[in-house]
Each structure stands twice: as structure tokens, then as C-alpha cells.
LUMPA-319780 format. One record per residue (C-alpha): residue number from 1; residue in one letter; x, y, z. Coordinates in Angstrom, 1 decimal, padded with zeros to 4 digits, always signed. Last residue first. Layout:
N
NUM | A | X | Y | Z
...
***
This chain:
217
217 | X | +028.2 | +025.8 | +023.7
216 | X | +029.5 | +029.4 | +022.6
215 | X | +032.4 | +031.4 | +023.3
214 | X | +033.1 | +035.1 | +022.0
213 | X | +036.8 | +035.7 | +021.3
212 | X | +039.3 | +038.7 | +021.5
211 | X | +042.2 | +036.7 | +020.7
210 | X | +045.8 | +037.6 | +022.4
209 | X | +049.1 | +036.9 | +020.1
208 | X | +052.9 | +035.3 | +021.5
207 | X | +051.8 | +035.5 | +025.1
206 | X | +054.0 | +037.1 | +027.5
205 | X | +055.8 | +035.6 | +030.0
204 | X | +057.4 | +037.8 | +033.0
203 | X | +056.0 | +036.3 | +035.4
202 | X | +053.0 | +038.0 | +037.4
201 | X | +054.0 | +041.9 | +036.4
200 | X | +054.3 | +040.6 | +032.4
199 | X | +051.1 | +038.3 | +032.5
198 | X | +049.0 | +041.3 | +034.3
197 | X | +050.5 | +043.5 | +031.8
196 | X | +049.3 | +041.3 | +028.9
195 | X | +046.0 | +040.9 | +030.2
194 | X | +045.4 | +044.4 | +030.0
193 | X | +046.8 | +045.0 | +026.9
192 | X | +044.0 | +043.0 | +025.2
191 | X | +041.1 | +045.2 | +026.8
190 | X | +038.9 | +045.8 | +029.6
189 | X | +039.4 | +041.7 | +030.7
188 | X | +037.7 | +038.7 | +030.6
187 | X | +040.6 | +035.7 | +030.6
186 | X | +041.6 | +031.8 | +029.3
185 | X | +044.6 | +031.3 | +028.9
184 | X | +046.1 | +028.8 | +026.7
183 | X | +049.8 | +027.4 | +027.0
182 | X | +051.2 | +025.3 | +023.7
181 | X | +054.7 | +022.9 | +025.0
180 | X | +054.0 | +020.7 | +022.3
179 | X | +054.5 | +017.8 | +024.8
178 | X | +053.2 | +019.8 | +027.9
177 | X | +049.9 | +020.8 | +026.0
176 | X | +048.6 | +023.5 | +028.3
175 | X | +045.3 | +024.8 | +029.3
174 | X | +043.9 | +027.5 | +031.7
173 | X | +041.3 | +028.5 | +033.2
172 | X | +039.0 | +032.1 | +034.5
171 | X | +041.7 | +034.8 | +034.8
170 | X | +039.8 | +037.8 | +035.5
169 | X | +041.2 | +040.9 | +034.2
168 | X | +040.5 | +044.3 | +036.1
167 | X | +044.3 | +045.4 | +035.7
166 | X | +045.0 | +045.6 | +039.3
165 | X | +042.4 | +042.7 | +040.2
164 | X | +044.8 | +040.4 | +038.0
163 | X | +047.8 | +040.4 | +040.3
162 | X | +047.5 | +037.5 | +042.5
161 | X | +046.0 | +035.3 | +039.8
160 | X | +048.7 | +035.8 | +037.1
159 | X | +050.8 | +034.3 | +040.4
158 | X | +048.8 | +031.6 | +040.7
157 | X | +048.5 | +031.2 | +036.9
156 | X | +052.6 | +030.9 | +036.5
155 | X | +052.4 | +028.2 | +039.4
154 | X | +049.9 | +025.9 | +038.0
153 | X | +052.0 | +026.7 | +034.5
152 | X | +055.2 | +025.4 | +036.1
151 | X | +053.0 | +022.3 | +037.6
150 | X | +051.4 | +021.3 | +034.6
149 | X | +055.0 | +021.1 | +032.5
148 | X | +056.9 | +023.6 | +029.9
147 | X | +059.7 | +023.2 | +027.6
146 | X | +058.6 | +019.9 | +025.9
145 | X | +057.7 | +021.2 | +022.8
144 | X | +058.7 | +025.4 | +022.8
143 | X | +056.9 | +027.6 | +025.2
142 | X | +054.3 | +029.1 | +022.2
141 | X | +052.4 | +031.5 | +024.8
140 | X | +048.7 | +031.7 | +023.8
139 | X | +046.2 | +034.4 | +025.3
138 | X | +042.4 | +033.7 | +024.7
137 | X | +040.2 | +036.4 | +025.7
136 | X | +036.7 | +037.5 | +026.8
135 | X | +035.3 | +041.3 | +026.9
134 | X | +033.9 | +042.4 | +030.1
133 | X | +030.8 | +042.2 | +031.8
132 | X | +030.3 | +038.2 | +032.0
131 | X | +031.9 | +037.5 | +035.5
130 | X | +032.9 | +034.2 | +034.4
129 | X | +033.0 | +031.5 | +036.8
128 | X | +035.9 | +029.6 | +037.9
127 | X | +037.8 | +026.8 | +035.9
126 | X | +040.3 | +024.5 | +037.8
125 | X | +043.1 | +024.0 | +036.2
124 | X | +044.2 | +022.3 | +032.8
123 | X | +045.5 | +019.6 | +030.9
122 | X | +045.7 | +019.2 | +027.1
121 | X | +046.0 | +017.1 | +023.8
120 | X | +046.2 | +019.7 | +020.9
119 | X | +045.1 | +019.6 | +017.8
118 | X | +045.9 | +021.7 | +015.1
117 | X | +045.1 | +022.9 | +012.0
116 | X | +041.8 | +021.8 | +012.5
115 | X | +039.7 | +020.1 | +009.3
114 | X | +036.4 | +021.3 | +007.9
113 | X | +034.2 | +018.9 | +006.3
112 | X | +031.2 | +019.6 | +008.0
111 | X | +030.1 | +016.6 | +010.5
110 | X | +032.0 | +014.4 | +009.0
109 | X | +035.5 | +015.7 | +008.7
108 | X | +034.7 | +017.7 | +012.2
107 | X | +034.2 | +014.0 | +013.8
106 | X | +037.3 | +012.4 | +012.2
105 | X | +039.5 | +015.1 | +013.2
104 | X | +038.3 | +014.8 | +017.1
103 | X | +038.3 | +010.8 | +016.8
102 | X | +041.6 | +011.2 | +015.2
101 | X | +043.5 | +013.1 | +018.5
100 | X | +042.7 | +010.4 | +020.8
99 | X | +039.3 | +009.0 | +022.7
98 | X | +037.7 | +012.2 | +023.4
97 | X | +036.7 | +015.0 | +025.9
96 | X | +036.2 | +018.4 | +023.7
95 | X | +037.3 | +022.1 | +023.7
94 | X | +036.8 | +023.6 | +020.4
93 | X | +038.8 | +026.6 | +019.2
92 | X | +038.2 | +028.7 | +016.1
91 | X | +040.3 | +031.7 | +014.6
90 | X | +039.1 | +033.8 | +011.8
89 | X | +041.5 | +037.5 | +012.8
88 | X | +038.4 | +039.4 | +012.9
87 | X | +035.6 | +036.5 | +013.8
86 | X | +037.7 | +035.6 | +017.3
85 | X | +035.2 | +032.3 | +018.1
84 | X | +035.4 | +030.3 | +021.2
83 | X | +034.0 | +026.9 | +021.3
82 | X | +032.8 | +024.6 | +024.2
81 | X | +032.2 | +021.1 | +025.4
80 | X | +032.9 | +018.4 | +022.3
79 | X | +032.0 | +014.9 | +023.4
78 | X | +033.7 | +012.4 | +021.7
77 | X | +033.6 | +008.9 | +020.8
76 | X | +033.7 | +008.5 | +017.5
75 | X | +030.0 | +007.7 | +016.5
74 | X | +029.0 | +010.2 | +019.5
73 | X | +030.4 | +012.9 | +018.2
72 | X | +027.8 | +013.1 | +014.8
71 | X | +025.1 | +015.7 | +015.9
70 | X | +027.4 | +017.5 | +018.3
69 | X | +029.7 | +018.3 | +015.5
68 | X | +026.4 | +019.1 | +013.4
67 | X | +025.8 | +021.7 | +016.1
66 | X | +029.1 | +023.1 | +016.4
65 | X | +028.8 | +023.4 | +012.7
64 | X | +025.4 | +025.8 | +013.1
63 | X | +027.7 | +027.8 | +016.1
62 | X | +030.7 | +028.3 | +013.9
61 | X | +028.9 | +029.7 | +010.9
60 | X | +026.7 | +032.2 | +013.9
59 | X | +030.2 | +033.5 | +015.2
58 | X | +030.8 | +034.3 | +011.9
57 | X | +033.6 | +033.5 | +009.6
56 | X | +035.5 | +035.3 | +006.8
55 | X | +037.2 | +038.6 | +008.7
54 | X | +040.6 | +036.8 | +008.9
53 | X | +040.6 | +033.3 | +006.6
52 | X | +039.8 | +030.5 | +008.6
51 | X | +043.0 | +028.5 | +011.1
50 | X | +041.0 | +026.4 | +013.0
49 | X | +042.1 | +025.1 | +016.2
48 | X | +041.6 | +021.9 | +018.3
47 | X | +041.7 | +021.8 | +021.7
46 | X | +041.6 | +018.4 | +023.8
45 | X | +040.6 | +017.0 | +026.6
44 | X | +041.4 | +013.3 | +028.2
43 | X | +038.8 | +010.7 | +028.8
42 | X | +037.7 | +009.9 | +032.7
41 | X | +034.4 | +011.3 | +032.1
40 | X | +033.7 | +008.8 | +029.4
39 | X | +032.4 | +008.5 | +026.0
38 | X | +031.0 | +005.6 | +024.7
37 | X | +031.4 | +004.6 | +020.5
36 | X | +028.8 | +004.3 | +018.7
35 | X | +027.9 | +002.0 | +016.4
34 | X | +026.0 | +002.3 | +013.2
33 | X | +022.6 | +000.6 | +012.8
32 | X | +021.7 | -002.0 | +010.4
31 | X | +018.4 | -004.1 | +010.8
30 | X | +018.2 | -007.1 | +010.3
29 | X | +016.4 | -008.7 | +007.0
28 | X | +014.3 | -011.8 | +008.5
27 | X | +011.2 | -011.1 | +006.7
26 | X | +008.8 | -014.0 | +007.4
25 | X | +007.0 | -015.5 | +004.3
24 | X | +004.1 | -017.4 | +005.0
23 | X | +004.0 | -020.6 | +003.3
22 | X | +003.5 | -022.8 | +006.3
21 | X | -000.2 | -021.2 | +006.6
20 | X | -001.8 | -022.3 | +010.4
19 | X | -000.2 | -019.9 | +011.6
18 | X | -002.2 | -018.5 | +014.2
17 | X | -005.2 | -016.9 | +011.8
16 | X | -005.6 | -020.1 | +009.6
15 | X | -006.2 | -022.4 | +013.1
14 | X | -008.4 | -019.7 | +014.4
13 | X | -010.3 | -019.8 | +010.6
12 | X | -010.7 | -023.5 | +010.9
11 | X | -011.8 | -023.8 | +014.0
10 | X | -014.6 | -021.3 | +014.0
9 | X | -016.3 | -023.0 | +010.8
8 | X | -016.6 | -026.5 | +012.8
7 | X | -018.1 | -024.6 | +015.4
6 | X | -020.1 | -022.9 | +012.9
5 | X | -021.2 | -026.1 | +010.7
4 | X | -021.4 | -027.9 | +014.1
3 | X | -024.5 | -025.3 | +015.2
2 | X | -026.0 | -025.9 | +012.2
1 | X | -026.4 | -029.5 | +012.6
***
């Protein structure tokens, strides 16, 4: 007789462990996540610029938003590469891969509210490696929108290429926004009028202002 009482016992708390109460509440609240949107080696690049105040941003400012624009990119799609800072005349660049022109706004908006002045959608050539002894530069020629196309600029940087050991610049890339008709080189060199000259002796075209930047990833 005992030994029913426990079997009999047994049963009735493994039926009450495995559901055997029909009131049980059972939360069904989903979870909400926010999509992301998937970035792809096959997007196009862009480079956006911020127009700060001369002599009011850091290299180390840039580098902690860079971080919180790599912390919120991949809600809209992007996948931002590389910055260059020139802290004395407060000029930012970002190279990214994205969707369009809004997804790169829409990610510096969120991550920390500031906006570029520009953004420009661009091609470029084939980057070699930096030497990392000299100082590092941005040159930008303003050609004029739609006065200047990939292969012009292929051939401008060729020649840019075949002179640069005579100033000590290396040209590393290049990028140019055919529909703005923007140009941005991309250089080590001694000094600013260095790569100048080597753009004068190679074609003629100088750049409208050189930055003497520091890049960061």
C-alpha cells in the first residue's frame, strides 16, 4: 500500500511538471531588433567632406566619431574605409562603400550628428603602398561638373607617376567624381610644393588647395 501511495505520488507531480497546468501564462512578446542593411563589395565609394572651423578639430575628435560611424554603418548599409584629417585648416574626408549618397549622411547624423558638406560619388585607381616617411597629402583640382572622365584622370596620374621620383612625392591613389567633375590625389611628399611641381611638369593641372592630412582607420 505504501508503495502505490508513491507511485501514485510520482505521477502526479511529473504530470504537474510537463504541463500539466492549462493556466500557465506563456509570454509571447517578440522581440524587436533593427534591421540592417548588407553591404557589398560590388557597392560604389564615396567621399564625404567636412568643412570644421580651421584649428578646431583633432585628429583624436575625428578618430572617436569614426568609431561611432563604424558603430551604426551597418543599419544603412555602409562600410566606411578610411579618414584623413588636416587639423590646421579643419577639413575631414571619409572614404566609404555604400548604397547612395543618403545612407552616408544618414549614418554620420546618427552616429554624431555631424553632417558633410559634401559628398561625393567616386572612382579611382589602383592604390599602392605608402612608404610612411614623409608627410601625406590630399591635392583637389575643381575641373568643373562634367569636365573630366576616369580615363583623362588615368592618364593625368600616369604621367604624375613618371615624374614624381624627381620631387620625392609618391603618388599612392586617386579619386574623381566625373559628374561634379571633383579630382583627389592622394600623395607623401617633402612638402606641399612638391606635389605641385610634379602636377605642373606631368600636366599642367594644378590643384585648387593641397591638405597636409594624417589618415586613420
Amino acid at each position: 500500500m505504501k508503495h502505490s501511495f508513491l507511485l501514485f505520488s510520482f505521477v502526479v507531480l511529473l504530470f504537474s511538471s510537463c504541463g500539466g497546468n492549462n493556466n500557465r501564462k506563456v509570454d509571447t512578446t517578440a522581440t524587436t531588433t533593427t534591421p540592417t542593411v548588407t553591404t557589398s563589395a560590388t557597392q560604389p565609394y564615396f567621399i564625404d567632406v567636412h568643412d570644421l572651423e580651421p584649428g578646431k578639430v583633432s585628429f583624436k575628435d575625428v578618430e572617436g566619431a569614426h568609431q561611432k560611424d563604424l558603430a551604426t554603418q551597418d543599419k544603412y548599409g555602409v562600410k566606411f574605409l578610411k579618414f584623413w584629417v588636416d587639423e590646421k585648416k579643419g577639413k575631414v574626408y571619409c572614404l566609404s562603400q555604400a548604397t547612395n549618397e543618403s545612407s552616408v549622411t544618414n549614418t554620420h547624423k546618427e552616429a554624431h550628428g555631424l553632417i558633410p558638406a559634401n559628398v561625393y560619388q567616386v572612382s579611382g585607381g589602383t592604390e599602392v603602398m605608402a612608404m610612411g616617411n614623409k608627410q601625406s597629402f590630399i591635392d583637389v583640382h575643381e575641373m568643373g561638373s562634367g569636365k573630366v572622365t576616369a580615363k583623362d584622370v588615368a592618364g593625368a596620374h600616369a604621367k604624375d607617376l613618371a615624374v614624381q621620383g624627381k620631387y620625392g612625392v609618391n603618388f599612392t591613389n586617386y579619386w574623381v567624381d566625373e559628374k561634379k567633375g571633383i579630382i583627389m590625389c592622394m600623395s607623401e611628399a617633402p612638402n606641399s610644393d612638391a606635389v605641385k611641381k610634379a602636377h605642373k611638369e606631368a600636366h599642367g593641372l594644378l590643384p585648387a588647395y593641397v591638405l597636409n592630412v594624417k589618415q586613420g582607420e
